[in-house]
N, C-alpha and C positions, 0 to 999 in steps of 0.2 A: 585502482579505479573506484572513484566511488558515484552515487547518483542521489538525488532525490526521490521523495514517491510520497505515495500516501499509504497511510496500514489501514486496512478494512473496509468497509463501507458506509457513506454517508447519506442521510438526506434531509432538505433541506426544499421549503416549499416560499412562495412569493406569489401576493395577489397584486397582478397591475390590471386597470378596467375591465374587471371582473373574469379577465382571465388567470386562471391557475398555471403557474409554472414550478414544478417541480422537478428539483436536480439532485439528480442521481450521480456518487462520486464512488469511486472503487481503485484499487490497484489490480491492474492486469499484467501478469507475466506471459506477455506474447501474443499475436493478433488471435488466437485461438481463445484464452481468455477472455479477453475485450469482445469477441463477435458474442461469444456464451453469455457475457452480461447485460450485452444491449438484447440479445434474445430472452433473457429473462424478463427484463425490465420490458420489453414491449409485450408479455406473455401478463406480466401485473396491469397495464392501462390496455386492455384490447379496445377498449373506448375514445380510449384521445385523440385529442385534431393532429399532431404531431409528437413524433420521437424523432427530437434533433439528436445529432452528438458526435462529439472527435474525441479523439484520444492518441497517445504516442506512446505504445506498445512494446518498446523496444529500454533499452537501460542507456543507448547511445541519440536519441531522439530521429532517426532514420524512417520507423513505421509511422507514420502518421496516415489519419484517416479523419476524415467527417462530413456528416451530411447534413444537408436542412430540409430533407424530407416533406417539402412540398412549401415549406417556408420558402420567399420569393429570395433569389438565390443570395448567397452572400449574407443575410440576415441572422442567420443559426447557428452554422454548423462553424462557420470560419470563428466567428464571436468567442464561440466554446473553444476550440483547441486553443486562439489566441492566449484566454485566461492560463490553459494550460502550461504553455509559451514563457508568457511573465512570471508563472512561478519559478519555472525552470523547471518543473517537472519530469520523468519518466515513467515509463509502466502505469498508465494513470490513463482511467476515461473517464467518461463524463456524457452523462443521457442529462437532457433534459424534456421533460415532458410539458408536454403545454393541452390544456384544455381549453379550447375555447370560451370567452364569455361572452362574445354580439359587437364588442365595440374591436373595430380595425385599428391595429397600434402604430400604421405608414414603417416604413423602412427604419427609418432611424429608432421608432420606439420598440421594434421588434431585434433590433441590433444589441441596446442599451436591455432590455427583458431577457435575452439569452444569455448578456455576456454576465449584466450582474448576478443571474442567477448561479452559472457557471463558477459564479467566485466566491456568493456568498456558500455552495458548496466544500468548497475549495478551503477557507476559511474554518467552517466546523469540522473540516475533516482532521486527522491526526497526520501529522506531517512528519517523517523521520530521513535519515540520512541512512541509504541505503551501502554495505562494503563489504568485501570479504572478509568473511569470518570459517572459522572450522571448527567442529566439534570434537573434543576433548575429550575422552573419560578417565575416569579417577576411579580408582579399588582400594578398597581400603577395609582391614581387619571391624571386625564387630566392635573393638575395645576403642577405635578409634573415630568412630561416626561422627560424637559430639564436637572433635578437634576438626573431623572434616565439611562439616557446617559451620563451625566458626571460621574454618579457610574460607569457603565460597560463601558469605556474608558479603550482598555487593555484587556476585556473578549472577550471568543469567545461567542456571542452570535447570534445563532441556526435559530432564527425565532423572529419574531417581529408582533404583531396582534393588533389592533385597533377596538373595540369591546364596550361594556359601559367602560372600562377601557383599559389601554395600559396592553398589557401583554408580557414580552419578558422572551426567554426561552435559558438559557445560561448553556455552558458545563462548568464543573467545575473537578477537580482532586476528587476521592474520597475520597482523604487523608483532601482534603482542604476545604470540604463541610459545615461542621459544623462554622470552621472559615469563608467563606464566609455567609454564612445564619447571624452572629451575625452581622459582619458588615452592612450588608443589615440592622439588625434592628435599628443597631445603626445608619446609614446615616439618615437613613426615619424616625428616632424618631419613630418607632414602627408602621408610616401608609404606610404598603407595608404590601400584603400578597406574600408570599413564599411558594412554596411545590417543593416536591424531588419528579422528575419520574423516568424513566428509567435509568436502570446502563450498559453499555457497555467495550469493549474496544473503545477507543480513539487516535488517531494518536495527542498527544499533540507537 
C-alpha cells in the first residue's frame, strides 16, 4: 500500500480586500493529530474572525472532517478538504485563518479565498510518497566503517551508534529488503551482522 501526504509543516499567507488568510498545512497521523494541530493553531490567532479547516486523517481517506466556523456554510470548510481531495492526499490538514478586513467577499469570493488559499498551502508544502519501509541495522568491525559508508552512500540512514562495534540503522522499502540484506552480505563477504526491526509507513 502506498499513499500520499505532505512531510512537515507549512505556511502560506494571501491578502484579498484587506482581509488576511493564512493557511496552515501539516501531516497528521490520525484524528488525534489533526484535533492537536488545529488546537495549536487556534492557540497562535486567539484573535481571528475565523479558523476554518478539513483534513483526512486517515492513509485510506475514510476520516474526514471540516468546518467553516461561522463562515456562512459551504464557503470554508468543504473548499479546503476539496483541495485536499484533488491532490489526492492522506494524513493531511489544513487550518486556514482568516482575519477580517471590513469588506464582505459574498459566497462565491469567500469559496474562491479558502480554497486558493488551501492550495496555494498545499503547493509550498513538501509532498512525498508515503510506503512501507523497515529499519535495518548493520554491525560492522571498526576496521570496516569507511567500506560501510561507502555501502550506504545513497540510503537513508536513521541513526549511527559507536559502541564495541559501529552499528548504523538504515530505512529501507519493504519491497527491497531482502535484496538489500543480500547485498550487505555480499559487500562485507558475510562479516556484517544484519537484523530487520520495525516496519512503518515511510515518507520515501
Amino acid at each position: 500500500m502506498e499513499y500520499r501526504s505532505v512531510v512537515g509543516e507549512t505556511v502560506t499567507e494571501r491578502t484579498i480586500e484587506k482581509s488576511r488568510f493564512l493557511a496552515y498545512v501539516a501531516h497528521a497521523e490520525g484524528e488525534e493529530e489533526a484535533k492537536a494541530f488545529l488546537a495549536r493553531i487556534r492557540a497562535l490567532h486567539p484573535t481571528a474572525t475565523h479558523v476554518c479547516y478539513g483534513y483526512i486523517a486517515d492513509k485510506i481517506g475514510n476520516e474526514q472532517r471540516f468546518s467553516d466556523d461561522g463562515e456562512p456554510q459551504g464557503t470554508a470548510g468543504m473548499p479546503i478538504l476539496g483541495v485536499i481531495k484533488a491532490q489526492n492526499l492522506r494524513e493531511t490538514a489544513i487550518a486556514v485563518v482568516r482575519y477580517f478586513g471590513g469588506i464582505k467577499l459574498g459566497a462565491g469570493g469567500l469559496t474562491r479565498a479558502y480554497a486558493g488559499g488551501a492550495a496555494d498551502g498545499v503547493e509550498a508544502a513538501e509532498k512525498r510518497v508515503y510506503t512501507t519501509g523497515v529499519e535495518v541495522s548493520l554491525e560492522v568491525d571498526y576496521p570496516d566503517v569507511n567500506a560501510a559508508l561507502r555501502f550506504l552512500e545513497g540510503e537513508i540512514v536513521l541513526s549511527r551508534e559507536f559502541a564495541d562495534r559501529a552499528r548504523f540503522t538504515v530505512m529501507v522499502k519493504a519491497s527491497a529488503e531482502k535484496d538489500f540484506i543480500a547485498r550487505a552480505r555480499d559487500f562485507f563477504n558475510g562479516k556484517v551482522t544484519l537484523a530487520s526491526g520495525k516496519r512503518y509507513f515511510y515518507p520515501f
